[in-house]
Every structure is written in C-alpha cells, then in structure tokens.
Legacy VTK file of the C-alpha trace (Angstrom):
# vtk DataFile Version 3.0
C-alpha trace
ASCII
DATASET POLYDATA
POINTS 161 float
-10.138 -11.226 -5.383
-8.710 -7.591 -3.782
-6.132 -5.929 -5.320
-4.653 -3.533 -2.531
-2.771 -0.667 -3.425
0.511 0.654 -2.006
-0.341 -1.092 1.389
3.498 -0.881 2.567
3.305 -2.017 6.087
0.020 -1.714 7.108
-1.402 -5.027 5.603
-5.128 -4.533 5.763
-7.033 -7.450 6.574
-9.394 -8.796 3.250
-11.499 -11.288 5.637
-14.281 -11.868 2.314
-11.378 -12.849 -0.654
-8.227 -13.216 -1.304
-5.741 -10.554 -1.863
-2.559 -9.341 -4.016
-0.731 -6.757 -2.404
1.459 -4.233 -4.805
3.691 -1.653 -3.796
6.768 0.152 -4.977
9.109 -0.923 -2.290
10.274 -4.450 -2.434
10.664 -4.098 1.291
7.603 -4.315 2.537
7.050 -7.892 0.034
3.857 -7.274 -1.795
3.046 -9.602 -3.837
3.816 -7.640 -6.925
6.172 -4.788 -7.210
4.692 -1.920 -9.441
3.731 1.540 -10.061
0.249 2.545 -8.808
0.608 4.797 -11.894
0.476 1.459 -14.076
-1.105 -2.034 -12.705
0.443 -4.698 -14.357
-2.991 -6.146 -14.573
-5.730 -6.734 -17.169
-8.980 -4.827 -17.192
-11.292 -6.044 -14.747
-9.929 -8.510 -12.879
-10.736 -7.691 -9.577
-13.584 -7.851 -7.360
-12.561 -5.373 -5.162
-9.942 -2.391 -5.669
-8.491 -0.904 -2.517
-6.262 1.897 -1.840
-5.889 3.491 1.597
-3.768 6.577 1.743
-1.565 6.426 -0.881
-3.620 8.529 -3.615
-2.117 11.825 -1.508
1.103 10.827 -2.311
0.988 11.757 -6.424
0.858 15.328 -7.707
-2.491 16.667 -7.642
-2.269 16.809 -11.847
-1.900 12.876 -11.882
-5.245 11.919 -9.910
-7.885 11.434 -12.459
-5.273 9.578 -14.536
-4.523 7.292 -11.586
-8.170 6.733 -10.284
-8.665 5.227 -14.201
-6.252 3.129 -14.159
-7.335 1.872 -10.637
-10.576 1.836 -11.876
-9.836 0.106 -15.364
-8.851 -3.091 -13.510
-12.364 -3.520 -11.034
-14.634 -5.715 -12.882
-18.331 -5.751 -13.445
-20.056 -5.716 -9.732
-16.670 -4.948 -8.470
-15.656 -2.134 -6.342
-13.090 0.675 -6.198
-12.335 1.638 -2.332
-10.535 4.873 -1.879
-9.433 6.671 1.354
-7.001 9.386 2.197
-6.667 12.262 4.140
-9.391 14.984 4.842
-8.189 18.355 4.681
-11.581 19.474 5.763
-10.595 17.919 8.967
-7.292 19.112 9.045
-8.497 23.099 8.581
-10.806 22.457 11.664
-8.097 21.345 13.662
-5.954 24.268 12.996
-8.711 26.547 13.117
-8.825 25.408 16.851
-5.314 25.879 17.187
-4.554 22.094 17.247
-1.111 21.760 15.329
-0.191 17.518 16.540
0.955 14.747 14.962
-2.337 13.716 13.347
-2.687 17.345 11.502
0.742 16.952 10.608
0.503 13.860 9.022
-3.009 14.097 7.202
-1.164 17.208 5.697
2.501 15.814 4.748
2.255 12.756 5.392
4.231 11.028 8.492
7.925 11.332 6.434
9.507 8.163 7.263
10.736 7.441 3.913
11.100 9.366 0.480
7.866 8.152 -0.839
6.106 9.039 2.555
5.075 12.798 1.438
1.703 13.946 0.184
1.564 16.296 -3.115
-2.085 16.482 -2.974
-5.311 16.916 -0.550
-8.431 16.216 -0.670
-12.409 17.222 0.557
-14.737 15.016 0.460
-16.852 16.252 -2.702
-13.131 16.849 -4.722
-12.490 12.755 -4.359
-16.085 11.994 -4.882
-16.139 14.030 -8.184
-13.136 13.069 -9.263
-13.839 9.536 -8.704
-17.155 9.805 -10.506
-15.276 11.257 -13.283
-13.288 7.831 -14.133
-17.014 6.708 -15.658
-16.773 3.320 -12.861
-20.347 4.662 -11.501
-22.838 6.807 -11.700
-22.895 9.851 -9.100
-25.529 7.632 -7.329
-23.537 4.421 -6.593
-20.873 6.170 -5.073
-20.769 6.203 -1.197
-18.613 8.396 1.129
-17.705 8.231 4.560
-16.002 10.469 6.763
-13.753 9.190 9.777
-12.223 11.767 12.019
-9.361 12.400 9.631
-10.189 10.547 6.727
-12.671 10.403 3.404
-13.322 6.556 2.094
-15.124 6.222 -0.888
-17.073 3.153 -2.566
-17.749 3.408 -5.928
-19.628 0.174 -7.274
-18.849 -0.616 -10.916
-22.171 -1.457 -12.909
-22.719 -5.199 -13.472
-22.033 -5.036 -17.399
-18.317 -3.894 -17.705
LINES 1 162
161 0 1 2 3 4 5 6 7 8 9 10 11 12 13 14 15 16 17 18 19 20 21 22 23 24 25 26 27 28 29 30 31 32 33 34 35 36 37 38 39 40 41 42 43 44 45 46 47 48 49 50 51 52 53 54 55 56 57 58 59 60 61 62 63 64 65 66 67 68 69 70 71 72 73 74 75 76 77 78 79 80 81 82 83 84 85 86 87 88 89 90 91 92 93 94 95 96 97 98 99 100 101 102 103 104 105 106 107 108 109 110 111 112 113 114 115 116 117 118 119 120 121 122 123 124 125 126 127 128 129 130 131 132 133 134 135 136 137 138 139 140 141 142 143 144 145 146 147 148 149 150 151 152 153 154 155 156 157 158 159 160
C-alpha cells in the first residue's frame, strides 16, 4: 500500500497498490487528515512512502525530524519517495537572467494558500544526505534523479526492518 503525503490537489496516480492520501486541509479529502510532522500510522506499514513537494514547505530545522518519521512508517522492502524543488536549478535560471513563474515557484512556492510557501531548499546531495541520515538505507540504495526543476529520491528500506 502507498501512503502519499500532503498530495492536496494533485492526486498522483499509484497504478501498482493502493493508496491513502493525508493532508492537512480537509478540502482537498484525503483520506486522513494529519500532520506530515506526525503520521497517525504504525511503524512500517507501508510499501511505498511518497511525498512530492511538500518537504519545502517546513522550516529547514524540522527536515531530518520529518524524513524519520516518514521514514519510520515504510516497511521492510518498502520505499521512501521524496521530491521537491531544486535550487540548483533555480540559481541557473537566474544566473541566465530567467526570473518566470517556474523560478518563482521552485523558490516560494506558487502562494495560493497559507500553507503554499516554502521555508526550505534543497540540492540534490543536501536531500540525499539528509535522507541517508534517517538510517532507512545505506548511501548505496539511495537513487536520485534530477528533472528540470526538481530532485526525486528513492531510498529502499533493507528487507529486515
């Protein structure tokens, strides 16, 4: 089973399993309304773990804390999915003098709500070493992938947890 995180509108497609959506707002009806902070879920109870852009939206001092507790409830063979925003991407841009809506957004997110505004960026090694620090993987079993604007990361659990 996924567990996706803070999904809001954009309902991701989990074609392999099923999925439990949780978010904040009521709103957009997850399936469960709760804190990223704290999953009301017990350890290891998910196949598959995945949170696209919302990680950006906690202060930087919170993100090893939160990539725990994400990673606390991926069981044994599971797998923690993680993309955000590359700031890498977004320095290039301005570098070149490009200033649109996509730099915008990748740096403060697009604003439409309260909870729409990122506190914290990210390069590809930061995520990957701070997602290596929650002890899911070793450095080795994590894989990253860069899309124009984005970092996703896979970090596969070890069978035994």
């Amino acid at each position: 089973m996924t567990l996706d995180i803070g999904p809001g509108r954009n309902m991701q497609p989990h074609f392999d399993q099923p999925v439990v959506r949780v978010d904040r707002r009521g709103e957009v009806k997850p399936h469960v309304i709760a804190d990223a902070r704290a999953l009301p879920f017990r350890d290891g109870v998910f196949s598959t773990v995945y949170a696209s852009h919302i990680l950006e939206h906690f202060h930087w001092k919170e993100v090893p804390a939160i990539l725990r507790e994400w990673a606390r409830v991926v069981m044994g063979g599971g797998e923690l999915q993680v993309m955000v925003p590359n700031l890498e991407w977004s320095a290039l841009q301005i570098q070149y003098g490009i200033v649109d809506e996509f730099v915008l957004n990748a740096l403060f997110g697009r604003q439409e709500n309260h909870l729409d505004v990122h506190r914290t960026g990210f390069v590809p090694t930061m995520l990957r070493d701070l997602v290596q620090q929650t002890g899911i993987c070793k450095l080795n079993q994590i894989e990253m992938r860069t899309y124009r604007n984005s970092i996703l990361i896979y970090a596969k659990r070890s069978g035994d947890a």
